[in-house]
C-alpha positions in Angstrom: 18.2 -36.0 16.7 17.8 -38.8 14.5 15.4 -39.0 11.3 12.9 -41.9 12.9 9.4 -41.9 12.8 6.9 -42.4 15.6 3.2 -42.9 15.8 2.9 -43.4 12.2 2.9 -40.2 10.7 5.5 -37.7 13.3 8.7 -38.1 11.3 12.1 -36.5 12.8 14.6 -34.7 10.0 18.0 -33.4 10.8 19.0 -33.0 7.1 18.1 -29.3 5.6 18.8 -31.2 2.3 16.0 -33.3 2.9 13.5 -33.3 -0.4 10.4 -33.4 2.1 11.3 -29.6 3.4 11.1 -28.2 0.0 7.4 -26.9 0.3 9.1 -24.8 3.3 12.1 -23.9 2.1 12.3 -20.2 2.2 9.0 -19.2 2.8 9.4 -15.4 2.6 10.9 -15.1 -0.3 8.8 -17.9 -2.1 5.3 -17.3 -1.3 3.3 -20.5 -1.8 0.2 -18.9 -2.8 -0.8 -19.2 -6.1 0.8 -22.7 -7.3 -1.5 -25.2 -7.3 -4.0 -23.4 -4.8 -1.2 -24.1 -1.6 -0.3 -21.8 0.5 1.5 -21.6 3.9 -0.4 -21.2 7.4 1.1 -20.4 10.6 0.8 -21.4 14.0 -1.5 -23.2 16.1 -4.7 -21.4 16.0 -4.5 -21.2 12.3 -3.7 -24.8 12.0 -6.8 -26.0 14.1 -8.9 -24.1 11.6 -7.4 -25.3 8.8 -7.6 -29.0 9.8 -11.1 -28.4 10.6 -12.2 -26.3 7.1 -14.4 -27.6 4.8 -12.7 -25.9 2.1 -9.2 -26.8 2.6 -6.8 -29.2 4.3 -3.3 -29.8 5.1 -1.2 -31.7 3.0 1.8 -31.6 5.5 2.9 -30.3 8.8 6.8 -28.7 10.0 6.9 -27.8 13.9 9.8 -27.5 16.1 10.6 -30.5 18.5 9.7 -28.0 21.7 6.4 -27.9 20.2 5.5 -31.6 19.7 4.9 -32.4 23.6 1.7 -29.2 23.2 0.9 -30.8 20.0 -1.4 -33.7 20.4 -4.6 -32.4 20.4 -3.4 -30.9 17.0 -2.1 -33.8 15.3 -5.6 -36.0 16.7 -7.4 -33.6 13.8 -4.9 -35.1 11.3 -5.3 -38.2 9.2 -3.4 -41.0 9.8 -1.1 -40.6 6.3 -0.2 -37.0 6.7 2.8 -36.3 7.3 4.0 -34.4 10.0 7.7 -32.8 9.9 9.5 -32.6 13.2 12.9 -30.2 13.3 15.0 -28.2 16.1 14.4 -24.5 16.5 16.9 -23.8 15.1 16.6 -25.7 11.7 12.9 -24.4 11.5 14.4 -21.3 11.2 16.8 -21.6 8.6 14.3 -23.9 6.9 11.7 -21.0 6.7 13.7 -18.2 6.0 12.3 -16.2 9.3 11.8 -16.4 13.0 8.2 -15.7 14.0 6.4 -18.6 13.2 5.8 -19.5 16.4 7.4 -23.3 15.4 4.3 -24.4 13.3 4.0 -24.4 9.8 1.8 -26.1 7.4 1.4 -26.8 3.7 -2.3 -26.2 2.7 -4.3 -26.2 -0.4 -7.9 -25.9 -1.2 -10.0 -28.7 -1.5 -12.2 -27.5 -4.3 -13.0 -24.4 -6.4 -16.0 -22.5 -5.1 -18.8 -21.3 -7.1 -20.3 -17.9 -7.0 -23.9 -18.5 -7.6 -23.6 -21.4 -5.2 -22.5 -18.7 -2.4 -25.2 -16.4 -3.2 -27.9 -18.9 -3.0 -26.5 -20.0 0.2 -27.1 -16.0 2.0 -29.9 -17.0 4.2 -32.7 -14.6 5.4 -31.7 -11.7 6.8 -27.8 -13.0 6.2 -25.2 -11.1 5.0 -22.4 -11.0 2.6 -19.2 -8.9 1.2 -18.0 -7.6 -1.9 -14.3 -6.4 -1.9 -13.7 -4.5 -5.2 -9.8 -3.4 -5.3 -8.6 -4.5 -1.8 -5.1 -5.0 -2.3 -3.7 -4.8 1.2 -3.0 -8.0 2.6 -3.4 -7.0 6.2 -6.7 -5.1 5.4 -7.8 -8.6 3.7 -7.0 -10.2 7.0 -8.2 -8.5 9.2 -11.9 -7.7 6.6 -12.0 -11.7 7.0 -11.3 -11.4 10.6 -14.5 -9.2 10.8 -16.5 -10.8 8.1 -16.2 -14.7 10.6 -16.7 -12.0 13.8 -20.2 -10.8 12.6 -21.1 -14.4 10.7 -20.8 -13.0 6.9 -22.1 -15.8 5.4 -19.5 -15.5 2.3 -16.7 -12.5 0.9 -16.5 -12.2 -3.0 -13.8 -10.6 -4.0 -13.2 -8.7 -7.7 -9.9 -9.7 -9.9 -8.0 -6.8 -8.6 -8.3 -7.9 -5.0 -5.3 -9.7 -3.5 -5.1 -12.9 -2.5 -6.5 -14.0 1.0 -4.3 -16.9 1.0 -1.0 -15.2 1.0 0.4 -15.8 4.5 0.0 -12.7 5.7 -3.9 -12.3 4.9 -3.9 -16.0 6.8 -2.1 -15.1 10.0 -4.0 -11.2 10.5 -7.0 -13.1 9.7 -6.3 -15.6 12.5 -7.6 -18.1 9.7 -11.2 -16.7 9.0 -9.9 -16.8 5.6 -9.9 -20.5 5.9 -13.4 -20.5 7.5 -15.6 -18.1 5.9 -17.0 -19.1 2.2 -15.1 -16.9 -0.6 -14.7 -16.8 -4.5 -11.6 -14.5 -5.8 -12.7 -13.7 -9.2 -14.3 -11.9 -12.4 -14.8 -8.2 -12.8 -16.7 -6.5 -10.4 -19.6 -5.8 -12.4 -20.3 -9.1 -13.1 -20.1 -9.7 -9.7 -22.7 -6.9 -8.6 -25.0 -8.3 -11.6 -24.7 -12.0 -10.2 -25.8 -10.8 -6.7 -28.7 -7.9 -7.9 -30.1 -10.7 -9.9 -30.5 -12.6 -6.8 -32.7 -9.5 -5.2 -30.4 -9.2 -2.3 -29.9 -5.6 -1.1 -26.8 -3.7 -2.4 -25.2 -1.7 0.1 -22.2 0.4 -1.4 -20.1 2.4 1.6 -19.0 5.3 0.7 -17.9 8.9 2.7 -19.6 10.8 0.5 -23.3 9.1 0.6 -25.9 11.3 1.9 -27.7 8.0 3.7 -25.8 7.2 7.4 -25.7 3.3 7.9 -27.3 3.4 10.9 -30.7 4.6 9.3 -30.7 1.6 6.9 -33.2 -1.6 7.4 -31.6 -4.3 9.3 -33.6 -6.9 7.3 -33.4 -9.1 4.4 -30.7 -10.2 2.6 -27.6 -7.4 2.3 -24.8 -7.7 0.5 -22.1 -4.8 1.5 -20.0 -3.3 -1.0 -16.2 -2.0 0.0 -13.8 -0.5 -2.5 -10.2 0.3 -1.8 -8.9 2.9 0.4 -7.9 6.5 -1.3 -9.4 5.8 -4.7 -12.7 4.1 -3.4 -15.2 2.6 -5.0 -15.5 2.8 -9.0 -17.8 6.1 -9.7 -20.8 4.3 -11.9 -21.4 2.0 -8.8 -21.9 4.8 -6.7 -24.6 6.2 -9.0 -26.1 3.3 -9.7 -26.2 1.3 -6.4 -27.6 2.8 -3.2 -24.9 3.9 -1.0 -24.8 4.6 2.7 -21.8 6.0 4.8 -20.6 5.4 8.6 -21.3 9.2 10.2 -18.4 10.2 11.4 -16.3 13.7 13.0 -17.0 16.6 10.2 -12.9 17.1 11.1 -11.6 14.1 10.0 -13.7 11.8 7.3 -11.2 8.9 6.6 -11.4 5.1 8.2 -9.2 2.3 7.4 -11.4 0.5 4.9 -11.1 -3.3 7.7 -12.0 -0.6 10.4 -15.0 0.3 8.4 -16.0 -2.9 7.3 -15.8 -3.9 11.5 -18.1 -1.0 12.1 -20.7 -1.4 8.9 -21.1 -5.2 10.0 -21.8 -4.6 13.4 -24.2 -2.0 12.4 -25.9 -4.6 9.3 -26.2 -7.3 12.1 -27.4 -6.3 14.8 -30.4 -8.1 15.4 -28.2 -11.5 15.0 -26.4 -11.0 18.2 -28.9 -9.6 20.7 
């Protein structure tokens, strides 16, 4: 394989030394996330959402040459000065530092910063929206976005403390929801609940020990559902202070994995969307 580029933008690299790999060069141990809002998505799904956000876009491409051939409806999405990185197998996995990247890898950064009160305003009637107060799981992040594009959230805000949904991890359980559905990832979480309460969109906190079961709640107006992190839970003046509601469960065993619940509690909130 010679380095050579076709159709513009598909460039061919046998050199690991080569400066363009850098962004990919040992993925696992340096996690793009965080520098300069980039991060790392994986595979073909992913990809297609990515090159189709709103809110973010790829600055480059790597994928394996047994790939390419399966490719072009992909690289159709991509504009005609991106670069696109073609390597062997086996280079892609020296180049990443691990083998299940299904030989597709891109470079991704967010397009620009999103504002809370802009995502508020945007809840439409009878919409809903999350809160994530002290998530710090990335696979529980995934798979909460998973849910939240599932059940058409219209946005997630998550507190300070959350971690971020752009690690690659979050990205590939998410299947790249957290590239689709509208999210801020800041500010303390009471200034969060103040932002939305001022807004008069319902404030749903779940919690195990509430008195109220979820499925006796309104499905109307706007709702905004609160999750906290698994074990501790949600902070203790929140749950006096905001109305709460809980997902009835066996009296023998009162504990759901907090994406599980959040799957359950917005199937329950919408409802009446998917009839």
């Amino acid at each position: 394989m010679n380095n050579q580029t076709v159709n513009n933008s598909v460039i061919f690299i046998n050199d690991l030394a080569d400066k363009r790999l850098g962004a990919y060069l040992n993925i696992k141990e340096r996690d793009l996330t965080g520098r300069q809002s980039r991060f790392i998505a994986e595979g073909k799904v992913v990809l297609r959402v990515l090159l189709q956000s709103a809110q973010f876009e790829a600055e480059s491409l790597l994928i394996t040459e047994n790939k390419l051939a399966g490719m072009q409806d992909i690289l159709s999405l991509c504009s005609s000065d991106m670069p696109v990185y073609v390597v062997s197998s086996a280079h892609m996995d020296q180049i990443a530092g691990f083998n299940v990247h299904r030989g597709i890898l891109a470079v991704g950064k967010r397009k620009t910063p999103s504002d809370i009160n802009r995502l508020i305003e945007s809840v439409p009637e009878n919409g809903l929206m999350l809160i994530l107060c002290g998530i710090s799981n990335h696979d529980n992040i995934g798979s909460i976005f998973r849910n939240a594009a599932a059940f058409e959230a219209s946005c997630v805000l998550l507190d300070e403390t959350c971690c971020d949904p752009l690690y690659r991890k979050a990205i590939r359980v998410s299947v790249g929801a957290t590239l689709q559905v509208p999210y801020t990832h800041n500010g303390q979480i009471d200034d969060i609940i103040k932002a939305v309460a001022e807004t008069g969109i319902n404030l749903i906190a779940l919690s195990p020990q509430s008195t109220q079961s979820l499925y006796e709640l309104p499905a109307h107006g706007r709702t905004a559902l609160l999750l906290g992190t698994e074990g501790d839970g949600l902070p203790p003046h929140l749950l006096t202070t905001l109305q709460t509601a809980r997902i009835p469960m066996s009296r023998h065993f009162d504990s759901l994995n907090v994406a599980t619940a959040s799957g359950i509690a917005l199937s329950c909130l919408s409802r009446n969307h998917f009839e």
